[in-house]
BAZA-8051 format. One record per residue: x, z, y of N, C-alpha, C in turn. Coordinates in steps of 0.1 Angstrom, whole numbers, plus 5000, padded with zeros to 4 digits. Atoms other than C-alpha are relative to their C-alpha. Example, Ala and Ser with C-alpha at 12.3 -4.5 7.8 and 13.67 -1.06 7.14 Angstrom:
# residues 2
500950004988512350784955500950005012/499150004989513750714989499250085011/
This chain:
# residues 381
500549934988532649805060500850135002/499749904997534450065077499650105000/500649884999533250425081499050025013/500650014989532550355118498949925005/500650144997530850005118498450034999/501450005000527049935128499449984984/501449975011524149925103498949895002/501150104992521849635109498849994992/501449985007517849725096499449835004/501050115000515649415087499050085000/501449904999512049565094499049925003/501250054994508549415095499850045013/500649944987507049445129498650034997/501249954996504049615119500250135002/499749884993503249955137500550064987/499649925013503850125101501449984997/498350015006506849945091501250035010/498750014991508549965124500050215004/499949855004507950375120500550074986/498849995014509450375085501049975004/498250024999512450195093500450075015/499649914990512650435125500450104993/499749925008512750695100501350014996/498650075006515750535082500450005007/498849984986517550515113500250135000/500049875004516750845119501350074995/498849905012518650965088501149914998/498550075004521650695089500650035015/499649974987522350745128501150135000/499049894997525650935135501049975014/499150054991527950925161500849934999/498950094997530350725148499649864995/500550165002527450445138499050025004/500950064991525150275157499049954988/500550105009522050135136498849975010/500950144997519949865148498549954993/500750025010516849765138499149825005/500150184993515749355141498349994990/501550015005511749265133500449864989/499850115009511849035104498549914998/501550065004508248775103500049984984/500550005015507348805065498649894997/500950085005505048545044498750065001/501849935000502248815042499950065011/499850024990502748865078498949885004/500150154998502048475086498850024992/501550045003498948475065499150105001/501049844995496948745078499049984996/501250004997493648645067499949974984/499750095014494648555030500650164988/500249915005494148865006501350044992/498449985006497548994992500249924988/499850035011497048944957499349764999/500050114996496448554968501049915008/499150064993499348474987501049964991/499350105006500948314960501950014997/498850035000504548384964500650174998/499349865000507048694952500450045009/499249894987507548964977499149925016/500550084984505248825003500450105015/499249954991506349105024501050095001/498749885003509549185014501249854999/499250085000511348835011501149975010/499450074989511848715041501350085005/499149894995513549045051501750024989/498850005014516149015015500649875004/498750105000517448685025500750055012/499249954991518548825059501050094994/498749935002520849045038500649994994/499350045007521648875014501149875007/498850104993523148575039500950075010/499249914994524648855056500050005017/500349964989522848845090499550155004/500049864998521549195087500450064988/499649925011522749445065499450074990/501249995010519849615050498950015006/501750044999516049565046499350164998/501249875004513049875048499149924993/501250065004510349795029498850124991/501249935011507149995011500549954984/499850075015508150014975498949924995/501350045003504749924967500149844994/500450164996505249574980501249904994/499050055005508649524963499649954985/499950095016508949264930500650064995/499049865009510449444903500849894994/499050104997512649104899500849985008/499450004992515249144922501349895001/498950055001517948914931501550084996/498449925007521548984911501050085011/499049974988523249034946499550115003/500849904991520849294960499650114993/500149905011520449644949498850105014/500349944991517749894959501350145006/498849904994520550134980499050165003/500149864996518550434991498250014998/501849964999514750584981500150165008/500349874990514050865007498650134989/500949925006511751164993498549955002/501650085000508350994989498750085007/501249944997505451085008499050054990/501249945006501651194992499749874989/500250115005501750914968498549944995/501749995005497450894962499349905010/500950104990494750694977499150095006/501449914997491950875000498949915005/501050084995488450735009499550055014/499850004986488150705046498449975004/501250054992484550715062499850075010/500649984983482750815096499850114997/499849854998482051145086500450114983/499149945012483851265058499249964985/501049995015481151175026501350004986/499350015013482551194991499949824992/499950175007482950854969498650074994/501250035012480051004942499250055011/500849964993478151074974499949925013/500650154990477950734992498949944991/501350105007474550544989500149934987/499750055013473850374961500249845009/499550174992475149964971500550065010/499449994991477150104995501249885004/498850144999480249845008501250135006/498549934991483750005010501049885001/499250094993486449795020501650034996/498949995005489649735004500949884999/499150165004492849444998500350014989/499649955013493449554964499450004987/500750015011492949434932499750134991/500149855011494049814916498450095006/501049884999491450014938498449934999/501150084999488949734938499650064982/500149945019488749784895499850175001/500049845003489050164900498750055003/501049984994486350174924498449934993/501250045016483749954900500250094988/500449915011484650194874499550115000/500649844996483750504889498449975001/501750044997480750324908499949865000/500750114997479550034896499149935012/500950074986476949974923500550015009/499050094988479449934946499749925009/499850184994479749634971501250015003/499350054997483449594973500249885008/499850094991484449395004501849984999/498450004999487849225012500350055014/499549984984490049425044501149974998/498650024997493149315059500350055012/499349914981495249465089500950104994/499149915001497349705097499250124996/501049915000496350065092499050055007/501249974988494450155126499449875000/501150115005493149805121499050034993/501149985007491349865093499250135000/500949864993490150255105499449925007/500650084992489050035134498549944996/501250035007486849835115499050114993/501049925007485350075095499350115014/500249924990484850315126498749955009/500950104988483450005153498350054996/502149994997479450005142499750105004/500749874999478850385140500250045016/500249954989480350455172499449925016/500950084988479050155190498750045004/501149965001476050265179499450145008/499949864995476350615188500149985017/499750004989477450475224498749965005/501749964996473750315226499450065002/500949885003471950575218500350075010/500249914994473450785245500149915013/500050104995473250475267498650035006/502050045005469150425257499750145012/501049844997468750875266500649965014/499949984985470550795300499449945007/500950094989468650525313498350024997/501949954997465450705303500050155004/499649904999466651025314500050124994/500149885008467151225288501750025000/498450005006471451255290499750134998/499949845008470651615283499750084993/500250005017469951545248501050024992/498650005006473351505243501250095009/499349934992475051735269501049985006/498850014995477651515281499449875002/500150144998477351135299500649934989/499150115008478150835282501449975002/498750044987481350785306501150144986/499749915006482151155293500550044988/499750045016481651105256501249894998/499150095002484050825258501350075004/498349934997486651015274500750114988/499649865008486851295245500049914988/499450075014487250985217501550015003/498850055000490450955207500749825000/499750164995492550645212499449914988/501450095012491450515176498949975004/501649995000488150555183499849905015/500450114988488250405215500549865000/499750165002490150075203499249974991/501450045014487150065174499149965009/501150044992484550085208500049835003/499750164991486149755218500249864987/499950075009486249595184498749954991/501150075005483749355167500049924987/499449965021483649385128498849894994/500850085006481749065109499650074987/500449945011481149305080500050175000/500149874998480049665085500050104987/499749945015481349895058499950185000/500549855000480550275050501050064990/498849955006483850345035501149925001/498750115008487450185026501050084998/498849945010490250295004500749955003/498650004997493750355017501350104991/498849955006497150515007500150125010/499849914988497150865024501949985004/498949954996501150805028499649895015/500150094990500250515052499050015014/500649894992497750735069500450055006/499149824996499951045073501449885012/498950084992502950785088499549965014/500650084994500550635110499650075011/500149924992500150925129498450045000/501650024997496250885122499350124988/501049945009495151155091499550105004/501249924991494151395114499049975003/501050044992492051195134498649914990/500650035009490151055106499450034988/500849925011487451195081500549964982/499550085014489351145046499650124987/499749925012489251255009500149964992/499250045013491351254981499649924988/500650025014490651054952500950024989/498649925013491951164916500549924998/498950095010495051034902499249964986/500050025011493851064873498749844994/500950115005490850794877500449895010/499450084990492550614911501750054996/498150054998496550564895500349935012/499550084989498150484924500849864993/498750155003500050154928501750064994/498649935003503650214911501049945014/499349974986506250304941498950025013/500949954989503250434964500650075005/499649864992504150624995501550004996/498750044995507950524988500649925006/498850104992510550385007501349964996/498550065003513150144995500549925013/499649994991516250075013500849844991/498850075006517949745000500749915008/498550044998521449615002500849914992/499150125009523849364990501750094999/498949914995527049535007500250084989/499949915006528749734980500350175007/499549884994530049995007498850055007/501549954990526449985028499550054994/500549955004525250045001499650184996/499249875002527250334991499350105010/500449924992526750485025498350025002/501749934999522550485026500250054988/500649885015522450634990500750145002/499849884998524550915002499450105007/501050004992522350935031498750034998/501250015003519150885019499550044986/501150015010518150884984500050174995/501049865007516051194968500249974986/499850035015517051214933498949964992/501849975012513351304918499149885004/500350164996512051014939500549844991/499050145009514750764922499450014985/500549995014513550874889498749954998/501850024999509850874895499749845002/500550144998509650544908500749904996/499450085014511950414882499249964987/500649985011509950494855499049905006/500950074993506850344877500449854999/499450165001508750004881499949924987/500150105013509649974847499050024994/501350035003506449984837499649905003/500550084991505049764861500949834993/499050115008508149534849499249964984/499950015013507749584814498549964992/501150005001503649564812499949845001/500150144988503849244835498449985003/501449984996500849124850499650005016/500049984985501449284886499249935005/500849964991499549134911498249944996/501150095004497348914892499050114991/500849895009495849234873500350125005/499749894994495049564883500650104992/499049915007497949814875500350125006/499849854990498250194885501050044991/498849945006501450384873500450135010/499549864991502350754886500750074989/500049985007504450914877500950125004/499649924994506051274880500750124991/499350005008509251474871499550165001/500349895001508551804856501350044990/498849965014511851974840500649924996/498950055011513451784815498749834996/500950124999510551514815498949935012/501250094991508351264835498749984994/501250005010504851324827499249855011/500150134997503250944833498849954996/501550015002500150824837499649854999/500450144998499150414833499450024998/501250024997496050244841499749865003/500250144999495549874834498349984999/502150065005491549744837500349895005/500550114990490049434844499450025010/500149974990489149314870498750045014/501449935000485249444873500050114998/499949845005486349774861499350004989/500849965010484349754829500850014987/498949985012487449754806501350065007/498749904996490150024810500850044985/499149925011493250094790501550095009/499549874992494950424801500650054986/499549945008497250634785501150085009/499049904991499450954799501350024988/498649995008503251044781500750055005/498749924997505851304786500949904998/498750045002509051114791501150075001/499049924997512251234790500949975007/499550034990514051244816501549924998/498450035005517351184801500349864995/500150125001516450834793499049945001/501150004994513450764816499449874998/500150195004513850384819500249964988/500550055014514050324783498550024999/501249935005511450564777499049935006/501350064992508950404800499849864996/500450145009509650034784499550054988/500849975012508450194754498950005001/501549934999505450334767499949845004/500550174998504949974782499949924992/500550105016505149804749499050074997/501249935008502850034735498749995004/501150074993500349994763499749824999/500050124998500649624757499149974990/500549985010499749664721498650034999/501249995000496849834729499149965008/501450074990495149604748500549945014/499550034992497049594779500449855005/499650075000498749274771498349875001/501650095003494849064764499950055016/500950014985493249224800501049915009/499150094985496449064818500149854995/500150095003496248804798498949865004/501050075001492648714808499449985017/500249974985493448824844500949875008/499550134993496048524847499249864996/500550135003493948264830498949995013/500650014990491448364855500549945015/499950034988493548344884500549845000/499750125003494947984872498749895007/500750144994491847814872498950065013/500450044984490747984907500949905008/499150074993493847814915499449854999/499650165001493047514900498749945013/501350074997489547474913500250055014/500449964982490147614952501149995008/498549984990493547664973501049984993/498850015008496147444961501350025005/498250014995498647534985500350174991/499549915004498347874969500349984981/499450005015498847744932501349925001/498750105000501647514945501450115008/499149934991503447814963501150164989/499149975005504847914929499550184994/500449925006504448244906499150115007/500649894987501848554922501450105000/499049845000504048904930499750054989/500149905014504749164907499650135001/500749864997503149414927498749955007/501750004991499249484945500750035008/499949944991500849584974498949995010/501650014991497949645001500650025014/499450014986500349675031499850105010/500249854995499750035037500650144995/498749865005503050255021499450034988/
């Protein structure tokens, strides 16, 4: 590839991914190259209704977009690291990680409540085996529910009841004349929602939920973490997914390559979510068992946090470790044998026999469609 020659982005078409890989344009766009960006339909795309960690197949949404660059119709792919297999084909290299967003999860409700300060049986709403396990260990009395969608999707849903509700009610005070309970018409109040809030008016949710856990980077992208009542949950008891809130850029092209990493990648990023991978790699288990990995460079080391439980949350094996920076990816298959040792290896153990015989006994197109992923990705950065 020449100096001057186009750039050709494979990119999901959902609103998030097609604002990430805008991003990445963004930062490769110069005057003397053009880059492009082409919608790629992805496997976890096409099954929208079919829970991530069920869709059966590596990279459900990250494949489809790797063979386009690898048969050399587009040149490189965006994707949420999150969602990327830490198996990669020999041809294909990640080429560029951008400086990583807020890598954490926040719990999202109608008016801001805390997690240890939702009802007791409350239902939050999640696609995720990791926060699903996280969230039974904090609070058991839980109701985890399954959500799928994009990210204002699922705001949407959680949003719809309350404010439908809310639209009754000042509905009910106008046709008995009281609108001057609430000091503004119904008409009125609608006009001062925001657009969220007013595509939630128009939305009709078969399961009404009083929370759900997201990725604040998929939030913050989304244009939406203002407009929505959020709060943080700790790393230290919600490990994020490993590569949360980053952006890989992969390539086959040894020169394309070249040019996005000059471009794009964040050193301290490349490290961090190196370490994270090989873990994730080296643990194994990915999507069939819940795995959190963070991990973050301080000086001369990566201080690193795993988080394997089953899948009720009633068994947790955790463990934090200074790495050294100077030999990170070793260092972190170490720590990953060690977590294996201690237990690690048995919960993933008892998390694939499990998923086997759901397989056997329910959806056999999804046991016939070949190994699960090697990541939880939740389809939200």
């Amino acid at each position: 590839m020449n100096s001057d020659a186009d750039i050709r982005l494979a990119t999901r078409g959902s609103d998030l991914a097609l604002r990430q890989a805008n991003t990445i344009k963004s930062n490769l766009d110069s005057r003397r190259r053009e880059v492009t960006l082409t919608e790629v339909e992805t496997t976890g795309d096409q099954l929208r209704e079919e829970l991530i960690h069920q869709l059966g197949k590596t990279g459900a949404f990250v494949r489809s977009l790797d063979e386009k660059v690898l048969s050399g119709e587009l040149d490189a792919a965006v994707h949420s690291m999150k969602d990327m297999p830490t198996e990669m084909p020999e041809d294909l290299v990640v080429a560029g990680v951008p400086e990583r967003a807020p890598s954490g999860d926040v719990l999202v409700t109608p008016d801001g409540t805390k997690l240890d300060l939702l009802a007791p049986e409350a239902v939050v709403g999640t696609s995720s085996l990791r926060r699903t396990a996280q969230l039974l260990a904090t609070r058991p009395d839980l109701e985890v529910v399954p959500l799928r969608g994009n990210v204002d999707t699922r705001l949407e849903k959680l949003l719809a009841p309350s404010l439908q509700a809310e639209h009754d009610r000042r509905l009910e005070a106008e046709s008995k004349g009281n609108e001057s309970e609430y000091g503004q018409s119904p008409d009125d109040w609608f006009e001062s929602l925001s657009q969220l809030e007013r595509s939630a008016m128009e939305r009709r949710v078969d399961q009404e939920m009083d929370a759900i856990v997201l990725a604040e980077a998929g939030i913050r992208r989304s244009g939406l973490y203002d407009t929505v009542e959020s709060v943080r949950l700790p790393k230290s008891s919600f490990v994020p997914s490993p590569g949360q809130g980053a952006i890989a850029v992969t390539a086959s092209d040894p020169e394309i390559a070249e040019t996005i990493q000059e471009a794009l990648d964040h050193p301290v990023t490349r490290v961090e979510t190196t370490v994270e991978r090989t873990v994730l790699a080296e643990v194994g288990g990915g999507c069939i068992a819940p795995i959190g990995v963070s991990a973050m460079l301080q000086g001369e080391y990566v201080q690193t946090r795993a988080q394997i439980l089953s899948h009720d949350g009633t068994e947790v094996i955790e463990a934090t470790r200074d790495l050294p920076v100077s030999n990170h990816a070793d260092a972190a298959a170490d720590f990953a044998a060690d977590l294996r040792e201690r237990g690690a290896a048995d919960l993933i153990d008892e998390a694939r026999e499990a998923a086997e015989a759901e397989a056997d006994a329910g959806d056999d197109s999804v046991a016939d469609a070949g190994g699960p992923e090697t990541v939880m990705g939740d389809d939200d950065a």
